[in-house]
ZAVEX-526019 format. One line per field, with one value per residue (C-alpha): residue number from 1; residue in one letter; chain; x, y, z. Coordinates in pm, 1 decimal, always signed. Layout:
# ZAVEX-526019
num <- [NUM, ...]
residuo <- [A, ...]
cadena <- [A, ...]
xx <- [X, ...]
yy <- [Y, ...]
zz <- [Z, ...]
# end
This chain:
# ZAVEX-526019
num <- [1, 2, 3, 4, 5, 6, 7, 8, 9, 10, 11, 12, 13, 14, 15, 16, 17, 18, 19, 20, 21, 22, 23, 24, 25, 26, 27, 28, 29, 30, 31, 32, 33, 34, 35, 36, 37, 38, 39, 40, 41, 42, 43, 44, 45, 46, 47, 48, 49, 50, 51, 52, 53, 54, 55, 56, 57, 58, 59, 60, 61, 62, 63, 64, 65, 66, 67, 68, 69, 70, 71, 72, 73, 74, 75, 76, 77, 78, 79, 80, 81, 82, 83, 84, 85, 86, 87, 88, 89, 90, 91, 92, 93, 94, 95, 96, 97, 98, 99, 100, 101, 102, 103, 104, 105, 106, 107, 108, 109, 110, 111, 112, 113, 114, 115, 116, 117, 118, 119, 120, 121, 122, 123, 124, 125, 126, 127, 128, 129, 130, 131, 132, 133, 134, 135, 136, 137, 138, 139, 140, 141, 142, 143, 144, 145, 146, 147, 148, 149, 150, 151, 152, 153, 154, 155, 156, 157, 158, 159, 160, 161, 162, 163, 164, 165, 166, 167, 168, 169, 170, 171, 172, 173, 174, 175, 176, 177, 178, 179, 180, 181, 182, 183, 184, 185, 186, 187, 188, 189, 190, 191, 192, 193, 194, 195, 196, 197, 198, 199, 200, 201, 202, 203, 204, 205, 206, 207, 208, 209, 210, 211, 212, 213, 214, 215, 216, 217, 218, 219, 220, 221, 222, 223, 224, 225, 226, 227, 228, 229, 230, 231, 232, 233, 234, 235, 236, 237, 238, 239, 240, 241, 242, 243, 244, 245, 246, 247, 248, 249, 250, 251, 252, 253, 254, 255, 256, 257, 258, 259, 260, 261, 262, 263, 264, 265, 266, 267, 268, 269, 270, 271, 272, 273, 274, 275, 276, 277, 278, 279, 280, 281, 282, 283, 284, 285, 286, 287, 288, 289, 290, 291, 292, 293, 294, 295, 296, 297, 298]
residuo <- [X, X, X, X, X, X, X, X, X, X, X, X, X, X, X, X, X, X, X, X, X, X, X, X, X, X, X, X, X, X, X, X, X, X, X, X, X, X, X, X, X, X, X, X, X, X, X, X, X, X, X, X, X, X, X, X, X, X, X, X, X, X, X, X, X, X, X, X, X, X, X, X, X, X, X, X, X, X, X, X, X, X, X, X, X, X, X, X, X, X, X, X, X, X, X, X, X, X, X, X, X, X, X, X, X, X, X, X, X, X, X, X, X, X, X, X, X, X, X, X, X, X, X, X, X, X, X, X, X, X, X, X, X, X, X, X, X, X, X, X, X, X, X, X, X, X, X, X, X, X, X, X, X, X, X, X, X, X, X, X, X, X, X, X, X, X, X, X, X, X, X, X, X, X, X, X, X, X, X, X, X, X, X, X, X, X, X, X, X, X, X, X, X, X, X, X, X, X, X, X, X, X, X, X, X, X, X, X, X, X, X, X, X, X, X, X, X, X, X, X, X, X, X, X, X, X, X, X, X, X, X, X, X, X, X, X, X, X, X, X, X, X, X, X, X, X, X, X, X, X, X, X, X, X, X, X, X, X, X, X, X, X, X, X, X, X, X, X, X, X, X, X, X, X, X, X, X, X, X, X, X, X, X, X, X, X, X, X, X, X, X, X, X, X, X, X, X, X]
cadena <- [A, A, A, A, A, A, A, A, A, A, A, A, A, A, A, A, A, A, A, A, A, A, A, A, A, A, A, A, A, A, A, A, A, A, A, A, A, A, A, A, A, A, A, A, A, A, A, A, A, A, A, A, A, A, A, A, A, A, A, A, A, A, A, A, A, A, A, A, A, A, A, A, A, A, A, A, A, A, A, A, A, A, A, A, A, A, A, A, A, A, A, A, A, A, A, A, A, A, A, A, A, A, A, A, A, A, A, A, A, A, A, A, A, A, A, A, A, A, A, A, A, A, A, A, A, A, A, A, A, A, A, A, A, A, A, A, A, A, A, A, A, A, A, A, A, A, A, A, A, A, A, A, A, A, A, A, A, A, A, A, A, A, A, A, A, A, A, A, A, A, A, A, A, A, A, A, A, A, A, A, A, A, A, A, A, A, A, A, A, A, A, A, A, A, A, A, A, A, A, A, A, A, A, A, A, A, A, A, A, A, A, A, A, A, A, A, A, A, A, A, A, A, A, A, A, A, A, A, A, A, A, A, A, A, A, A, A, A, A, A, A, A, A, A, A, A, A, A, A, A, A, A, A, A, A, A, A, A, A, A, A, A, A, A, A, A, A, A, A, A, A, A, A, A, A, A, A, A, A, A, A, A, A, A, A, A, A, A, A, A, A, A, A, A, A, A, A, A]
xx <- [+8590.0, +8438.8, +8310.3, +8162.8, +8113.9, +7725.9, +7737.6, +7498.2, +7547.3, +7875.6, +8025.0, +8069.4, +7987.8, +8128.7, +7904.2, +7893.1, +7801.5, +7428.5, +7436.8, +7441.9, +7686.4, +7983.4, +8040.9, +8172.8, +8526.2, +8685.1, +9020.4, +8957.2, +9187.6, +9241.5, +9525.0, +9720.3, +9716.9, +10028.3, +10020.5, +10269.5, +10263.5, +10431.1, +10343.5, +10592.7, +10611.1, +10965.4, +11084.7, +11308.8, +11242.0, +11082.4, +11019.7, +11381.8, +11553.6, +11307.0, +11375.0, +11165.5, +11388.2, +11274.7, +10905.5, +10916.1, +10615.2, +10730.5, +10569.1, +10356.1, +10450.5, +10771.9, +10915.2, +11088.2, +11461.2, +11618.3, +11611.3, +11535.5, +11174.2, +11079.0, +11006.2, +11109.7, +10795.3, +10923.6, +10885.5, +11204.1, +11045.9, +10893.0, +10798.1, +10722.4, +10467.9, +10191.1, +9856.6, +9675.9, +9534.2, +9728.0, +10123.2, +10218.4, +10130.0, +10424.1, +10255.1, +10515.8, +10352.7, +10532.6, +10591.5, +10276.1, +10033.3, +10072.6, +9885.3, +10068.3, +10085.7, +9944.8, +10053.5, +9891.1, +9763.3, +9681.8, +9402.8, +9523.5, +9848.5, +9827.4, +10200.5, +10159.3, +10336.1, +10452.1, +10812.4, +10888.5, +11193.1, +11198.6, +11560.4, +11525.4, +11880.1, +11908.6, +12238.1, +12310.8, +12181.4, +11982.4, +11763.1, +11569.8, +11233.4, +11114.7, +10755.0, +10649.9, +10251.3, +10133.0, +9835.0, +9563.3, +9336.3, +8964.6, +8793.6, +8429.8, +8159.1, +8257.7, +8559.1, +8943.2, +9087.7, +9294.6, +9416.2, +9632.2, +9414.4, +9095.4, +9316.3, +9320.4, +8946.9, +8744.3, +8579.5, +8745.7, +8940.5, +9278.0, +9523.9, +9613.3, +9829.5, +10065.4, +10441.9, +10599.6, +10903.9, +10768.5, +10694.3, +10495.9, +10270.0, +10143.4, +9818.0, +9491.9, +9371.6, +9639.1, +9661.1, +9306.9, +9439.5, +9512.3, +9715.4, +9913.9, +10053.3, +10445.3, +10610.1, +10999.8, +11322.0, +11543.7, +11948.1, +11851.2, +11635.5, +11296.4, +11112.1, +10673.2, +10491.2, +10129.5, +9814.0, +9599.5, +9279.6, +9247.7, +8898.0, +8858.4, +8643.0, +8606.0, +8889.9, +8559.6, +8525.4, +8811.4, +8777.3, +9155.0, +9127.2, +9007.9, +9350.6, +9516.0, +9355.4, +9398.6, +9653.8, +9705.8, +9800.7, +10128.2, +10226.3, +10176.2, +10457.1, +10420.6, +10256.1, +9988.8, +9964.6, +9940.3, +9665.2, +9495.8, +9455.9, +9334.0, +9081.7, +8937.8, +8991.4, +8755.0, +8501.5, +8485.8, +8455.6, +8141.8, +7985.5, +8045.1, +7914.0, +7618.8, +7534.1, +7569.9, +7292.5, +7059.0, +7128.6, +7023.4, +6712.7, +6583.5, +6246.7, +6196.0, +6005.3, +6332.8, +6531.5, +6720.9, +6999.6, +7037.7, +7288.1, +7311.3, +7438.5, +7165.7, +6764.3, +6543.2, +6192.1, +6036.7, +5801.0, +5428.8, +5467.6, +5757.9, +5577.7, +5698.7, +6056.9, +6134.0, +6345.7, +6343.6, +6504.8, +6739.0, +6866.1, +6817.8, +7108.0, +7327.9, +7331.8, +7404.5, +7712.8, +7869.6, +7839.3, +7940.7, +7567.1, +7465.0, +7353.2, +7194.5, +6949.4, +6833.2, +6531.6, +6441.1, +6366.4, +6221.2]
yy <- [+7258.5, +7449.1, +7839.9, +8109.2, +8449.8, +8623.8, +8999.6, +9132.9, +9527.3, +9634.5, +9352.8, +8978.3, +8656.4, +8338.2, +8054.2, +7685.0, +7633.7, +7583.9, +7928.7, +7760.8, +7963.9, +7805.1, +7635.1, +7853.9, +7788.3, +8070.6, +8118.4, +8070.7, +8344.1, +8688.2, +8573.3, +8777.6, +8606.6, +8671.3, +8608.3, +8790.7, +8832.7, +8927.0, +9008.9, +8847.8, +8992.7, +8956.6, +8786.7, +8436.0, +8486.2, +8199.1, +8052.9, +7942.0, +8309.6, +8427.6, +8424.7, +8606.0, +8643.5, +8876.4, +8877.1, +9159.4, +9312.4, +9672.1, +9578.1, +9828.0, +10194.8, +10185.9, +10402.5, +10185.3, +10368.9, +10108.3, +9736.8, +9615.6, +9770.5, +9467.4, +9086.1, +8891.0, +8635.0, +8488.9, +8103.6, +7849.1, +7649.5, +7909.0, +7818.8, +7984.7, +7839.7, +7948.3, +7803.5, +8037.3, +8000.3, +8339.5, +8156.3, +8549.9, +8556.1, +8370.7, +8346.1, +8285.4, +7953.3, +7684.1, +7338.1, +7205.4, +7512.3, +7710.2, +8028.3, +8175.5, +8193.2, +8305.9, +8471.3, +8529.2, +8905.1, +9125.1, +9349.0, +9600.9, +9595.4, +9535.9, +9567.7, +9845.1, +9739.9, +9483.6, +9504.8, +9216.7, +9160.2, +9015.4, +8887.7, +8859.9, +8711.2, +8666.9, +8525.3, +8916.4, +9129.4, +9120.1, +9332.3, +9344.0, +9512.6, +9634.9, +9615.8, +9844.4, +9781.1, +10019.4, +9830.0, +9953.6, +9622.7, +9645.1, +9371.4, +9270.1, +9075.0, +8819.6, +8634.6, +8659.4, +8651.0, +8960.3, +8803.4, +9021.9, +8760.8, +9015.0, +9274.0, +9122.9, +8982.1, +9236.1, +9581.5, +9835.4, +10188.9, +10050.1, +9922.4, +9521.8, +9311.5, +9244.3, +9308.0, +9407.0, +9315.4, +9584.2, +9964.8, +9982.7, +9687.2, +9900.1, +10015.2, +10134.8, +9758.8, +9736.3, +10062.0, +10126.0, +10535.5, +10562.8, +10884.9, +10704.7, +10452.3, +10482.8, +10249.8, +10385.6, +10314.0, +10403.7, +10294.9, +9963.7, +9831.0, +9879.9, +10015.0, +10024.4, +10181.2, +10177.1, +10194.2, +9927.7, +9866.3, +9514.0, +9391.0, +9039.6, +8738.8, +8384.1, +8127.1, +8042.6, +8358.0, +8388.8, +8061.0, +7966.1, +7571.5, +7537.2, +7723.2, +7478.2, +7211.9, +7278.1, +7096.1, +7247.8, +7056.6, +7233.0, +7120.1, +6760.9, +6497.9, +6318.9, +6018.8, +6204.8, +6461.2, +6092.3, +5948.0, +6274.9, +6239.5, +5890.7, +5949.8, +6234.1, +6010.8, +5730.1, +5989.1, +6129.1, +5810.4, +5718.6, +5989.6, +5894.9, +5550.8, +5672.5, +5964.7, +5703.3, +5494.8, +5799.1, +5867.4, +5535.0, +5480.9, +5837.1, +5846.0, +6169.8, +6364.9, +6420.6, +6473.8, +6285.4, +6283.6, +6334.7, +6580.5, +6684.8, +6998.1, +7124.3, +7205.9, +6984.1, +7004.5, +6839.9, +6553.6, +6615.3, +6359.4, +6159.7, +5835.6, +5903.1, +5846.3, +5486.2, +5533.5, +5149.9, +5055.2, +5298.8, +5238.6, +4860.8, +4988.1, +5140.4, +4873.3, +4595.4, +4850.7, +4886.3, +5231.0, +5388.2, +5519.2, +5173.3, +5067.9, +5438.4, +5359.2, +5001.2, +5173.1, +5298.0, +4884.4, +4818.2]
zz <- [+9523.9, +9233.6, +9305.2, +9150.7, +9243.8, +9314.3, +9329.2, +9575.3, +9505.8, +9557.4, +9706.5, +9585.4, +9751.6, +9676.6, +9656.1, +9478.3, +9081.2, +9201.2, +9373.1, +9708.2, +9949.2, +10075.9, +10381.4, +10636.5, +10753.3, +10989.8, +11176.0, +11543.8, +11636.8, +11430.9, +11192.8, +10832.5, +10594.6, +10396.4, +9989.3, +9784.3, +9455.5, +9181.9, +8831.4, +8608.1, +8234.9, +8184.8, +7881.7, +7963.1, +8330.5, +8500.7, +8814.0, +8829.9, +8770.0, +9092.2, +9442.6, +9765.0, +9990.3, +10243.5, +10403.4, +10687.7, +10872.0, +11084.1, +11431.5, +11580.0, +11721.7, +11531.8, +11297.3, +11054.6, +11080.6, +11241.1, +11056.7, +11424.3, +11411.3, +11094.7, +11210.3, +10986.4, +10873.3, +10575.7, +10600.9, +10581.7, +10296.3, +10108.5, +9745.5, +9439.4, +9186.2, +8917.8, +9085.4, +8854.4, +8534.0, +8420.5, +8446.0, +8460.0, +8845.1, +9083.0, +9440.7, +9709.7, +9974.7, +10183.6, +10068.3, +10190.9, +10054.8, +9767.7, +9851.3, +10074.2, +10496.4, +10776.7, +11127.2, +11449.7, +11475.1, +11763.2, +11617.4, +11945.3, +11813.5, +11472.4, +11217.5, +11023.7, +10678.6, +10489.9, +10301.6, +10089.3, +9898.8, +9586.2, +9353.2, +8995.4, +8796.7, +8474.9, +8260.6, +8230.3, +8457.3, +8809.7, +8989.2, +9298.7, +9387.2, +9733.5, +9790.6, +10083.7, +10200.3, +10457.3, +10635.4, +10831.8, +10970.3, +11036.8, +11236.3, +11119.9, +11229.9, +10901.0, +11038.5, +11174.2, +10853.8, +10739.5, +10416.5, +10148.0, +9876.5, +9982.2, +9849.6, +9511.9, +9450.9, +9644.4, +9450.7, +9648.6, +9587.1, +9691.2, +9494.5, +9402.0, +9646.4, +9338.9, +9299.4, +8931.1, +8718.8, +8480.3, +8614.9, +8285.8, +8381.6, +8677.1, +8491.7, +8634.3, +8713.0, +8949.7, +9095.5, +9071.5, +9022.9, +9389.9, +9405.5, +9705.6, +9509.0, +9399.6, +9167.4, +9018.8, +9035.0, +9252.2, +9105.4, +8934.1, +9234.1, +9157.5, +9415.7, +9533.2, +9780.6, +9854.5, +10099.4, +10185.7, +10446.2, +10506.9, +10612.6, +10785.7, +10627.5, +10688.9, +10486.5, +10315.8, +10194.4, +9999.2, +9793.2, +9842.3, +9821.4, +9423.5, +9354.6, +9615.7, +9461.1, +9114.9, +8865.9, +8525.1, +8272.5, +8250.4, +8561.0, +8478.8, +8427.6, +8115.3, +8229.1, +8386.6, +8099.8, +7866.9, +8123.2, +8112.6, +7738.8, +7706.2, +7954.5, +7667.1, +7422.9, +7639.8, +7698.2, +7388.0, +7190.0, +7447.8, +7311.8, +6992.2, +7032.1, +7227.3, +6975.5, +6663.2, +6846.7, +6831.5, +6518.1, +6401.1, +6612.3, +6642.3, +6477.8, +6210.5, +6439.2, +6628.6, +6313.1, +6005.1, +6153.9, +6525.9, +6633.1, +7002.8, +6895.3, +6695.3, +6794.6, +6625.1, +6610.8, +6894.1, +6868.9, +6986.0, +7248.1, +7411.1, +7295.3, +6965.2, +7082.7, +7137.8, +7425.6, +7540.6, +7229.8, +7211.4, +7579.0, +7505.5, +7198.3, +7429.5, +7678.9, +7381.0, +7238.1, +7554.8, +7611.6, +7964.8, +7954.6, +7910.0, +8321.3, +8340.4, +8088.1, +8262.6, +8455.9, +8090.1, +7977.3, +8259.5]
# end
């Protein structure tokens, strides 16, 4: 499903390409949505060289000093792909959905942070950063969903959702200059801490399924990458057909040479375009436009 996003103020609304908002879709129970993500700007390191392999949340009214206060959430099948445009961001899912998971949350008793573990190896060297997320929940009137994806598309003073293979990469867009927010190393593991309020939407609200959805072309296998291609190349030469039609019936008025393109002058009335015999043209060449012009000869 295709979105786009209305800002109303402040805040920003998702809604269809029309400007139609989008049907609601909620969890029936308060659920946290976990998405990490990691910001990947390191040269020859791919998809292959990293691993997540910790997910843990520190479960409520502990203190975090002993490794028995974390629950461990990460999934079995965890995967790691590039469902974004941007190939730089790897989002951590399941095998059967790509952004990410969700867990059952007590807003009473809510975990307050998120530590994930992430292993990047190389040929010569390897390094591993902990991501520390202190969360603080707040239940609205919107929907059940407390989703870390919020974090990342809302306006808002805290900082991004997004882990980093490069300190340097931490800029202002990320950090939005929280003073809270810590990125450093610490030995050679590189280590991030930082703040976050989570408010809860609706699924719908988050537009989620378009990334789910979507197939890049770089993710194609070369006979759908060669399919994809001929069916441009059909398209295209349509167009051509049906343009070189116009061009030859298309009475001055509308221009020497009709280009769909360029503004020509318009004619004073549409009687001076002869659009029976041009659709009568496209249906004779065969064009895919062909049975939509049939009312038109009529």
């Amino acid at each position: 499903m295709q979105t786009a996003i209305l800002r109303v103020g402040d805040a920003s609304l998702l809604v269809t390409p029309d400007g139609k908002p989008l049907p609601h879709k909620d969890a029936e129970q308060p659920t946290f949505h976990i998405m990490p993500k990691l910001f990947n700007t390191g040269a020859g390191i791919g998809l292959e060289n990293i691993t997540l392999y910790g997910a843990h949340v520190l479960a409520f009214g502990k203190s975090g000093d002993d490794e028995k206060d974390y629950i461990n959430v990460l999934p079995k099948d965890v995967r790691l792909t590039n469902p974004c445009p941007n190939i730089r961001y790897v989002i951590a899912g399941t095998a059967d959905r790509k952004m990410g998971w969700d867990i059952p949350l007590d807003p009473s008793k809510p975990p307050q942070q998120l530590r994930l573990w992430w292993l990047l190896e190389t040929q010569t060297d390897s390094t591993i950063i902990e991501h520390y997320i202190d969360l603080e929940f707040e239940l609205t009137q919107r929907g059940n969903v407390f989703s870390m994806a919020s974090l990342n598309f809302a306006v808002g003073e805290g900082p991004r959702a997004v882990s980093f293979v490069d300190p340097e990469q931490a800029c202002e867009f990320f950090t939005r200059n929280d003073p809270a927010y810590q990125i450093g190393y610490k030995g050679a593991d590189l280590i991030i801490r930082q703040s976050n309020k989570i408010q809860s939407c609706a699924w719908s609200d988050l537009g989620l399924e378009e990334f789910e959805e979507m197939v890049h072309l770089r993710d194609m296998t070369p006979v759908d990458k060669h399919l994809a291609k001929i069916n441009y190349i059909i398209i295209a030469v349509g167009f051509q057909n049906s343009f070189h039609i116009f061009d030859q019936r298309c009475p001055p008025p509308v221009g020497t040479h009709f280009n769909p393109l360029i503004f020509h002058e318009l004619p004073q009335t549409l009687n001076q375009i002869e659009m029976g015999r041009i659709a009568w043209q496209l249906k004779q060449g065969n064009s895919p436009f062909g049975p939509l012009c049939l009312h038109l000869i009529d």
